[in-house]
C-alpha positions in Angstrom: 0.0 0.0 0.0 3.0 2.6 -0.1 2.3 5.7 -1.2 -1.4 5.8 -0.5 -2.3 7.5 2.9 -3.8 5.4 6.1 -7.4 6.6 6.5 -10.5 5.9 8.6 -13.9 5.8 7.0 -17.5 5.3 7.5 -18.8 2.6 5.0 -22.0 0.9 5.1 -22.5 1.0 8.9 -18.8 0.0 9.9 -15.7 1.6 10.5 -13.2 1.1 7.6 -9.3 1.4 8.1 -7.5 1.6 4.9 -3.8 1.2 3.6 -2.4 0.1 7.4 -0.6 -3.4 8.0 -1.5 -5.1 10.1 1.8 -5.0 12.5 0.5 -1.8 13.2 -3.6 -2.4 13.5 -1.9 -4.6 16.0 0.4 -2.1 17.8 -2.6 0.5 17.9 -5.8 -1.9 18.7 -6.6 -4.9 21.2 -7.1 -8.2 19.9 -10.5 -8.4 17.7 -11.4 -5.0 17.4 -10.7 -5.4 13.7 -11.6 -8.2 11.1 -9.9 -8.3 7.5 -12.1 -7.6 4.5 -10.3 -9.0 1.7 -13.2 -7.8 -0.8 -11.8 -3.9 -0.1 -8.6 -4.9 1.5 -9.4 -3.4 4.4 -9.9 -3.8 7.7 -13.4 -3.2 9.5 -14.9 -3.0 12.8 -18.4 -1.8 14.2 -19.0 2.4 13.9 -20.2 1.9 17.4 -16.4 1.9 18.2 -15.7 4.9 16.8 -15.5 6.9 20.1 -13.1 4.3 21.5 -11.2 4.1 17.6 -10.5 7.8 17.6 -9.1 8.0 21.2 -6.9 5.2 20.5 -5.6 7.4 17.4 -5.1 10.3 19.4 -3.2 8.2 22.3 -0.6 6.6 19.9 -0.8 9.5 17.7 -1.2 7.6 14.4 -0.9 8.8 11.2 -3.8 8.0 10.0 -6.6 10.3 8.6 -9.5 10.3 9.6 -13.0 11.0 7.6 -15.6 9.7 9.7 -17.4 12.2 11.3 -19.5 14.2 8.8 -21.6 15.5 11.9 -22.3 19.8 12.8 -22.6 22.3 15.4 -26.2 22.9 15.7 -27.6 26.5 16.5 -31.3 26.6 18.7 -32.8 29.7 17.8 -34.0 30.1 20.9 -34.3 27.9 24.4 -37.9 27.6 25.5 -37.2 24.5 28.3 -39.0 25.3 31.7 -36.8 25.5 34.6 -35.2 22.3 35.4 -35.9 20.8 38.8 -32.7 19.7 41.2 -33.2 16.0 40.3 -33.2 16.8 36.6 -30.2 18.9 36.9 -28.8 16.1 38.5 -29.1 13.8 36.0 -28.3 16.4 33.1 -25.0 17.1 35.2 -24.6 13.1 35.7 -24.9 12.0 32.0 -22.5 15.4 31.0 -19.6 13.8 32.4 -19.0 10.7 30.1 -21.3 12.1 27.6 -22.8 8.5 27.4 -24.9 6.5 29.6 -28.7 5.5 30.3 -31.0 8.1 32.4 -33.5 6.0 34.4 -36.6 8.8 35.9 -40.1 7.6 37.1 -42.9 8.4 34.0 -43.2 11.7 34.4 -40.7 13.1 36.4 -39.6 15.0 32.9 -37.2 12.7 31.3 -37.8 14.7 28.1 -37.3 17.9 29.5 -34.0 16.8 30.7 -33.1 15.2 27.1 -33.7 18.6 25.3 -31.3 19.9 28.1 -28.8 18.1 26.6 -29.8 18.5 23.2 -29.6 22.4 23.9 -26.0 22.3 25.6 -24.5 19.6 23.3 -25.7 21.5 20.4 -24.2 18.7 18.1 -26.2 16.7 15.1 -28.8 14.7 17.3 -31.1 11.7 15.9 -33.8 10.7 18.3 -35.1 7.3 18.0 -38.4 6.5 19.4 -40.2 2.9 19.9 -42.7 3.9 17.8 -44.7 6.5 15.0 -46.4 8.4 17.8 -43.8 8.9 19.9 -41.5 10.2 16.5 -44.2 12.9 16.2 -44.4 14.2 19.7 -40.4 14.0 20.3 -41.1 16.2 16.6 -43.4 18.7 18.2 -41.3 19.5 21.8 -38.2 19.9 19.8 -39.9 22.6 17.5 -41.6 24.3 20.4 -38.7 23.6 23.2 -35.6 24.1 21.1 -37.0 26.4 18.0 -35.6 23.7 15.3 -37.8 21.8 13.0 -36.3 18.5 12.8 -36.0 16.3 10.4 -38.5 13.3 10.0 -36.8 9.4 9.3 -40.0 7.2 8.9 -43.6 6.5 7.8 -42.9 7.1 4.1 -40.5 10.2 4.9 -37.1 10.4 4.6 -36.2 14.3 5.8 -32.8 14.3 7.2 -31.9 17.8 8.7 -28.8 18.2 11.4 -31.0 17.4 14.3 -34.2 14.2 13.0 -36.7 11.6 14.8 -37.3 8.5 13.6 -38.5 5.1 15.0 -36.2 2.1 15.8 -37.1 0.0 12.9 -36.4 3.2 10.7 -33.2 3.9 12.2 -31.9 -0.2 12.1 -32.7 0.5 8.3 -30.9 3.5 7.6 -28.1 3.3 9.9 -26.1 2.2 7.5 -26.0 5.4 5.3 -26.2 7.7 8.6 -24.4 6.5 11.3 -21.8 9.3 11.0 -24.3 12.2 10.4 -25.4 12.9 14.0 -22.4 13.1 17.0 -25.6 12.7 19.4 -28.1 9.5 19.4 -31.0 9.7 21.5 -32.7 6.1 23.0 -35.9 7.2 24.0 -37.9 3.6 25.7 -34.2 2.5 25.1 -35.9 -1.0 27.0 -36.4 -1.1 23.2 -33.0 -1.2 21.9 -31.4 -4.9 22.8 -32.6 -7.6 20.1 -31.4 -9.0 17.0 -32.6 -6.0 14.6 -33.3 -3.2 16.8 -30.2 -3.3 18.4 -28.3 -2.9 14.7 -29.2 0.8 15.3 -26.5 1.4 17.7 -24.1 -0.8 16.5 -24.4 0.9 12.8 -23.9 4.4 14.7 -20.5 6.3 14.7 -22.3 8.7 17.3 -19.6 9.2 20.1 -22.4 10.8 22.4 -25.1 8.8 23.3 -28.2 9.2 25.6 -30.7 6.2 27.0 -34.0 7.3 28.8 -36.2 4.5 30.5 -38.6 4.4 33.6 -37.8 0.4 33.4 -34.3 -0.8 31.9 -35.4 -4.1 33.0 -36.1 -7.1 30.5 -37.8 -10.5 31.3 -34.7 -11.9 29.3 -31.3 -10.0 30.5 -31.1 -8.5 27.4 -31.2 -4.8 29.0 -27.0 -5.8 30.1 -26.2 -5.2 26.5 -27.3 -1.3 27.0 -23.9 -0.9 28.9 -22.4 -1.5 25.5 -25.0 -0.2 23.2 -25.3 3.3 25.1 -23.4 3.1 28.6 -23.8 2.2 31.6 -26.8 3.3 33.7 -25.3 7.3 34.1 -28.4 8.4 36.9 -31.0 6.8 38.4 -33.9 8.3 40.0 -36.0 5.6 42.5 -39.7 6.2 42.8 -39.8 6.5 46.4 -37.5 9.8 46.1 -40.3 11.7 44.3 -43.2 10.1 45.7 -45.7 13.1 46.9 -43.5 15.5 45.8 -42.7 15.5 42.0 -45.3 13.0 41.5 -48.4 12.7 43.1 -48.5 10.7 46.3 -51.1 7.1 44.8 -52.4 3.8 46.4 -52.3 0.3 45.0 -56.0 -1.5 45.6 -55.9 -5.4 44.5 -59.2 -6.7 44.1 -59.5 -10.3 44.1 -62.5 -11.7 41.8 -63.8 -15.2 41.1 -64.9 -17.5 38.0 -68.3 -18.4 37.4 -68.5 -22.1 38.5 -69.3 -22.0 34.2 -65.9 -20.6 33.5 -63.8 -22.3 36.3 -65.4 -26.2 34.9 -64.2 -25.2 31.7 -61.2 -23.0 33.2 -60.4 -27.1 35.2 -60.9 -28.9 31.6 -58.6 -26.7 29.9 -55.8 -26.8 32.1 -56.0 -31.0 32.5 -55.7 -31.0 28.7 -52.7 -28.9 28.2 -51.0 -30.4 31.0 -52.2 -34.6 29.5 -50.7 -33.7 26.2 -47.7 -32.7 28.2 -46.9 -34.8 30.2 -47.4 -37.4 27.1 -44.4 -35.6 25.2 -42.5 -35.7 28.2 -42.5 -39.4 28.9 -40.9 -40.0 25.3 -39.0 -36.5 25.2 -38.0 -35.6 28.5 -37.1 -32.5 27.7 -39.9 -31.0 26.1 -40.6 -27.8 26.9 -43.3 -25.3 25.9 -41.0 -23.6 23.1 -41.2 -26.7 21.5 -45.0 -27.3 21.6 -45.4 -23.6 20.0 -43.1 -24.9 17.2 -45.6 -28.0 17.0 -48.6 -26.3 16.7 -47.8 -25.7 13.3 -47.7 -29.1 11.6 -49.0 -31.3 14.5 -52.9 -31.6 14.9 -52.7 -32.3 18.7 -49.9 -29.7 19.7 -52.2 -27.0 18.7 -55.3 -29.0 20.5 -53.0 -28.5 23.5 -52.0 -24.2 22.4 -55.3 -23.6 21.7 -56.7 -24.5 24.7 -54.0 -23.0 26.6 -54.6 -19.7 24.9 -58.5 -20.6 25.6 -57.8 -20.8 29.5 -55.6 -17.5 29.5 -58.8 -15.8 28.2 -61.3 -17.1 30.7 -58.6 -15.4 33.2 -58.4 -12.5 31.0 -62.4 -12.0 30.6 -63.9 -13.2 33.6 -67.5 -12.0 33.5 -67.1 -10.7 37.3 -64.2 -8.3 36.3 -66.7 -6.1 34.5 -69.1 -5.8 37.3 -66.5 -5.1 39.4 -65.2 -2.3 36.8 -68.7 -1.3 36.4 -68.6 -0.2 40.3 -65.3 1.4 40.1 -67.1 3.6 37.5 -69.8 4.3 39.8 -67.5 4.8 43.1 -65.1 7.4 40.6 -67.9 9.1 38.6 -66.6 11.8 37.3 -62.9 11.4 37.4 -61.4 10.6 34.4 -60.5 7.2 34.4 -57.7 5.1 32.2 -58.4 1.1 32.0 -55.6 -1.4 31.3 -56.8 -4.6 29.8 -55.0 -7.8 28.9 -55.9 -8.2 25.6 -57.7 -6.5 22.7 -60.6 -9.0 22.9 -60.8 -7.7 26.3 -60.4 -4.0 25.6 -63.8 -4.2 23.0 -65.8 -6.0 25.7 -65.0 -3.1 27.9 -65.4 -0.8 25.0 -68.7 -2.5 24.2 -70.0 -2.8 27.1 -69.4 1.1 29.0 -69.4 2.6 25.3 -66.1 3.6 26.0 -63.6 4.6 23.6 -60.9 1.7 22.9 -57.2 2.2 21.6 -55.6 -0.6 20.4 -52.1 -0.7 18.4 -53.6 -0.5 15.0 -55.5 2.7 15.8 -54.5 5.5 13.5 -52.7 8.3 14.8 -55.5 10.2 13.9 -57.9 8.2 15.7 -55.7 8.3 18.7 -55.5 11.9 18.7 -59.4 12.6 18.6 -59.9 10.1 21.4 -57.1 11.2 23.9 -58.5 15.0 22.6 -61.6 14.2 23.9 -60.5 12.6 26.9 -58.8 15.8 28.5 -61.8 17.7 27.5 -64.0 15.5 29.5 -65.8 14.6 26.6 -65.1 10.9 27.5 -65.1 9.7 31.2 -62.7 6.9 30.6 -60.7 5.5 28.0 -59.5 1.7 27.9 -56.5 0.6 25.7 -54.2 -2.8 25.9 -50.8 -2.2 25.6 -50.6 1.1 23.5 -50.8 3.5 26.6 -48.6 1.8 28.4 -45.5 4.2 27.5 -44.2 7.3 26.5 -47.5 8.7 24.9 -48.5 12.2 26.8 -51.5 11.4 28.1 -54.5 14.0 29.6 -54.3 14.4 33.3 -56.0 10.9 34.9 -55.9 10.0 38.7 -57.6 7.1 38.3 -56.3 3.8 36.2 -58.1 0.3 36.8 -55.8 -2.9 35.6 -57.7 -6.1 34.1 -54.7 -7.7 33.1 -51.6 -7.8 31.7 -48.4 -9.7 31.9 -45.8 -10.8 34.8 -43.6 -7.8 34.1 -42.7 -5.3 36.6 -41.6 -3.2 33.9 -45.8 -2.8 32.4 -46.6 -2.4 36.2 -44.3 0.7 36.7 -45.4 2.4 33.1 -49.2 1.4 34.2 -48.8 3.2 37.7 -46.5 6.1 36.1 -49.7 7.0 33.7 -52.0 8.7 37.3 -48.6 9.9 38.8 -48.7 13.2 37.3 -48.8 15.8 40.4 -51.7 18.1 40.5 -52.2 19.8 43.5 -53.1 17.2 46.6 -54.8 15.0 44.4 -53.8 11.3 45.4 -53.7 9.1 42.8 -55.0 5.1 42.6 -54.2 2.2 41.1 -56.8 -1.1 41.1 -55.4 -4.4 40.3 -58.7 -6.9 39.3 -57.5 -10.4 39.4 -59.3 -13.5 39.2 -58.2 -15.6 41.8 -57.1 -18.8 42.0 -55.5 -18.7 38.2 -52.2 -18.2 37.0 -53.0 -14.6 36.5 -53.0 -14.4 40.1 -49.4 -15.6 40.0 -48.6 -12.9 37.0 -50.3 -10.4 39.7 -47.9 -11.6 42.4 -44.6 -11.0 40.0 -45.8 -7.4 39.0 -46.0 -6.9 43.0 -42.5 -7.4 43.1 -41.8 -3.9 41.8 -41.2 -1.4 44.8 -43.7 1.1 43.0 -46.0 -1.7 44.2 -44.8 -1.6 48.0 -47.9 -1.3 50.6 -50.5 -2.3 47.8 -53.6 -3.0 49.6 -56.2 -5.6 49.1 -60.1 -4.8 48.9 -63.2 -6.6 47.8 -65.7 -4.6 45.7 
């Protein structure tokens, strides 16, 4: 390679080292930063590395240039952020020291407020990714009105890239590639989101040397949330619930009501269970080590493995729609007339019924954001009492001031819990806020009930009969 000079690159998502032996990628680099690419003759590594690539330069001071960064200074015209509060400050001043890191706040103790915070001080190229369309809007609107910049849009047929853009993670893990090294700043919102097989690409593809996690609930049901140490930074400020309880968020109370089948539902609710657990216990005396992953890879091509799903998925939604959960909810109504009122169900068959049955309106993930709009519109005008939804309320969505949230089910994970909880916490004035937990009894949501409880946000959650 003599006479051509060493240089760095971005190319395709990867870091690309050109025209330098490899004695001295050696010299320079720990083992296995770098892989050969005989097709470019080259070597290559991840852009996420870039940070630690460049200060490795500097250190040995290599001769080698580099033509990564394609990144700008960013001017605000003007900072319209409310005052921070201390704890925000804190974890402004917390992540400003490494520039990297996750920021974990309580839904809503103002974990946007402190992100454009940093946005505004930074004042670098800055992609935000957000889990999904809704959220890619809204992060669109606070920029415009907090910072005075109208960002570029990445996602749902758009493709506007300005010095500071939103987009979604699935938008971002498909055009990493060509813009990992136009933003010096990558924002994680929901960055519970990032770790997986896909998502996570949207890092890894990223030159970004600053980056910025925000979460209520880093936790994952599969460990997966230890990979954001690499894919962001380790956890850079962490703000428990208990610290802002009554103060920055309104003080609240956990109710768990406990219900009970029909002696209909809990004969068939019996039946169900003793066929899932025949069929079984049938594979396991010729398989030991069958396990349920492999009776959902069954069901497809064998008649009596999905017998044995369907009735599973059968006896989840005798637990899910217990007919003694809507009279229940039906005097929760009554007792909170008036209040505006947000109701969790377990699944979307369940959220109709509700829907159906209270003429309530119901949000469910395929809802246009049009839709979603009018409905949580008329919510904070009062024109609708209550609103029920499955999962898509569950995060980062601003939602109308609501005190009152009633849970019909949902899944083991503390995580949901917290975000469900986090949706009343909003302070206003004294109001105290409550959360009501209907579970049927003697199931295995009662079990899923008992997991969520594990959360401290669920700490001194008191039972009641209704």
């Amino acid at each position: 390679m003599r006479g051509h000079a060493a240089r760095l690159t971005f190319a395709g998502g990867t870091l690309l080292l050109e025209h330098v032996p490899a004695q001295a990628v050696a010299q320079h680099f720990p083992a296995g930063w770098w892989a050969w690419d005989p097709r470019v003759r080259g070597w290559r590594s991840d852009a996420i590395r870039y940070r630690d690539v460049r200060e490795r330069l500097v250190t040995h001071r290599a001769a080698i240039q580099d033509m990564v960064a394609a990144w700008q200074p960013v001017r605000c015209t003007r900072g319209d952020i409310a005052p921070l509060r201390p704890e925000q400050l804190a974890a402004v001043a917390a992540w400003l020291r490494t520039q990297r890191g996750v920021i974990v706040m309580p839904t809503g103790t103002g974990k946007t407020e402190v992100a454009l915070e940093i946005l505004r001080r930074s004042a670098v190229s800055t992609l935000v990714v957000s889990p999904i369309r809704d959220l890619m809007y809204q992060w669109h609107r606070r920029i415009e009105r907090a910072l005075g910049y109208d960002a570029g849009i990445i996602g749902d047929n758009l493709f506007q890239v300005r010095p500071v853009s939103v987009t979604t993670y699935e938008s971002a893990a498909i055009h990493m590639d060509k813009l990992g090294n136009r933003f010096a700043l990558v924002v994680f919102d929901e960055c519970h989101h990032l770790p997986g097989a896909v998502r996570s690409d949207a890092a890894r593809m990223s030159a970004a040397p600053m980056r910025l996690g925000l979460t209520a609930t880093p936790e994952r049901s599969d460990g997966r949330h230890a990979d954001l140490d690499d894919l962001i930074g380790p956890i850079a400020y962490s703000l428990p619930l208990a610290a802002v309880r009554g103060t920055t968020l309104a003080d609240y109370e956990v109710v768990r009501v406990p219900i009970h089948l029909s002696k209909a539902e809990r004969r068939r609710y019996e039946t169900l269970g003793k066929q899932v657990q025949a069929y079984m216990a049938e594979r396991r005396r010729s398989e030991a080590g069958f396990s349920w992953q492999d009776l959902c890879s069954d069901a497809g091509s064998n008649p009596a493995a999905r017998a044995a799903l369907r009735a599973y998925f059968e006896k989840k939604a005798i637990e899910d729609r217990a007919a003694e959960k809507l009279r229940v909810l039906e005097d929760l109504f009554r007792l909170h007339a008036g209040t505006p009122t947000l109701v969790f169900a377990g699944s979307n068959a369940m959220a109709r019924e509700v829907s159906r049955r209270f003429l309530i309106p119901c949000l469910l993930n395929h809802c246009r954001k049009r839709e979603r709009h009018e409905v949580l519109e008329g919510f904070a005008a009062a024109t609708y009492p209550a609103v029920v939804a499955n999962r898509v309320l569950d995060e980062g969505v601003d939602l109308p001031e609501a005190k009152v949230a009633v849970v019909l089910g949902g899944t083991a994970s503390t995580r949901q819990a917290k975000q469900r909880l986090g949706r009343v916490l909003r302070k206003t004035g004294g109001t105290r806020a409550l959360l009501y937990e209907v579970v049927s009894a003697d199931t295995n949501e009662e079990e899923r009930s008992r997991e969520r409880r594990t959360s401290d946000a669920y700490a001194g959650t008191r039972h009641r009969r209704l």
